[in-house]
C-alpha positions in Angstrom: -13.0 -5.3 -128.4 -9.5 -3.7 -128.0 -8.9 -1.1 -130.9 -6.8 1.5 -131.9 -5.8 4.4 -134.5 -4.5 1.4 -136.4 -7.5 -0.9 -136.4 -8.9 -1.5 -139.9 -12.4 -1.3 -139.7 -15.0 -2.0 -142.9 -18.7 -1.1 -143.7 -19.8 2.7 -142.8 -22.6 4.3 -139.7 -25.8 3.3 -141.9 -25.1 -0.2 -141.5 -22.5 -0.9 -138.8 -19.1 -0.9 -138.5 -16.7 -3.5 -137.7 -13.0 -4.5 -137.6 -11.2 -6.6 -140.3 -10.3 -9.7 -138.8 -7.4 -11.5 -140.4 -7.0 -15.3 -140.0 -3.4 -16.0 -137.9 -1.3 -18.6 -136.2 0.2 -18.0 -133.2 3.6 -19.6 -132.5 3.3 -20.6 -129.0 6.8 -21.9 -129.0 8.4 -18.4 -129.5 5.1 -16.2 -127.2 5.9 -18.4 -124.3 9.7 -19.7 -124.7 11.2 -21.8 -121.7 14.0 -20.2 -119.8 17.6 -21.5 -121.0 18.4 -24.5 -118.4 15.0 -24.7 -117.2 14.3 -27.9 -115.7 11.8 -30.0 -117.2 8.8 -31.0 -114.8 5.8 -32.7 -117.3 2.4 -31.9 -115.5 0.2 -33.6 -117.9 -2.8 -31.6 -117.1 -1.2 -28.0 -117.3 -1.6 -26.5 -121.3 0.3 -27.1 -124.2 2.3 -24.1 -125.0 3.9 -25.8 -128.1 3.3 -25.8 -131.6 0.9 -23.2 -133.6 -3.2 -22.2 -132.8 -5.4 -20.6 -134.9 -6.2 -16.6 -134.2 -8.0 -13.8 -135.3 -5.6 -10.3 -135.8 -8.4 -7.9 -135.5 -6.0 -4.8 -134.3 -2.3 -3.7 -133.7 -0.1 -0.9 -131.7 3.3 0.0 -132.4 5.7 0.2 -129.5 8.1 2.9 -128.7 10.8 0.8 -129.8 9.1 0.6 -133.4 8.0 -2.9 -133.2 4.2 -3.8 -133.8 2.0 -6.2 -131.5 -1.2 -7.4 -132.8 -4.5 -7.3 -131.1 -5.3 -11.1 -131.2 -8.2 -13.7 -130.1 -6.9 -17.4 -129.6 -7.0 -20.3 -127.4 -4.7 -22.9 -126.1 -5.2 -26.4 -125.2 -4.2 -28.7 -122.8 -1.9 -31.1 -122.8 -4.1 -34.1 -121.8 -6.2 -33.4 -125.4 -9.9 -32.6 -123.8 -11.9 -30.6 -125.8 -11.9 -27.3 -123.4 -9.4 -24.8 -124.3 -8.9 -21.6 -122.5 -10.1 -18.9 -125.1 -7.7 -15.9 -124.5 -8.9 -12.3 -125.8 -7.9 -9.4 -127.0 -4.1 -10.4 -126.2 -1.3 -8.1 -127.4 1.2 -10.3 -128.8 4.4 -9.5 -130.8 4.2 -9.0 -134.6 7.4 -12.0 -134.9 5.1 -14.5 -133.0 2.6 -14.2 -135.8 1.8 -15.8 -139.8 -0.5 -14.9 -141.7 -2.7 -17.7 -142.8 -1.4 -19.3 -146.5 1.1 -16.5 -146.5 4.4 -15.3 -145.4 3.6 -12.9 -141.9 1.4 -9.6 -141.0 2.2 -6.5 -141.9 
């Protein structure tokens, strides 16, 4: 697991320690945007890079430039809908990108 100064952790060195995970969604439509005029070629087997996935925030960095990325654990499916997904962790992904599950965005 990726962590940082700014990784939350819970419980104490008797029993373990651990980072706080916090439930996310990933916009995959603003992470991986398409290139203005980019021509369209459907490969119906490549991943699905649209919509929102499910992720788990479990650290974050700031930048230089002040902006935050979160330390995050998600996968993305394919386009053709079978059940494997390519599970992607400990991904740095920009603070904009992400929501807070049942609430506005992290902080």
């Amino acid at each position: 697991m990726l962590s940082s100064a700014f990784t939350v952790w819970e419980g104490d060195s008797v029993h373990g320690r651990r980072a706080v995970v916090t439930g996310v969604s990933v916009q995959l439509d603003r992470l991986f945007p398409r290139a203005p005029g980019a021509q369209r070629h459907v490969i119906a087997t490549g991943l699905d890079l649209t919509g929102t996935v499910k992720g788990r925030l479990h650290g974050r960095f700031p930048s230089v430039e002040g902006d935050w990325l979160g330390v995050v654990n998600y996968e993305i499916g394919y386009a053709d809908g079978r059940p494997a997904k390519v599970h992607l962790v400990d991904q740095l992904v920009p603070f904009h990108v992400l929501r807070l599950r049942n609430h506005g965005g992290p902080r």
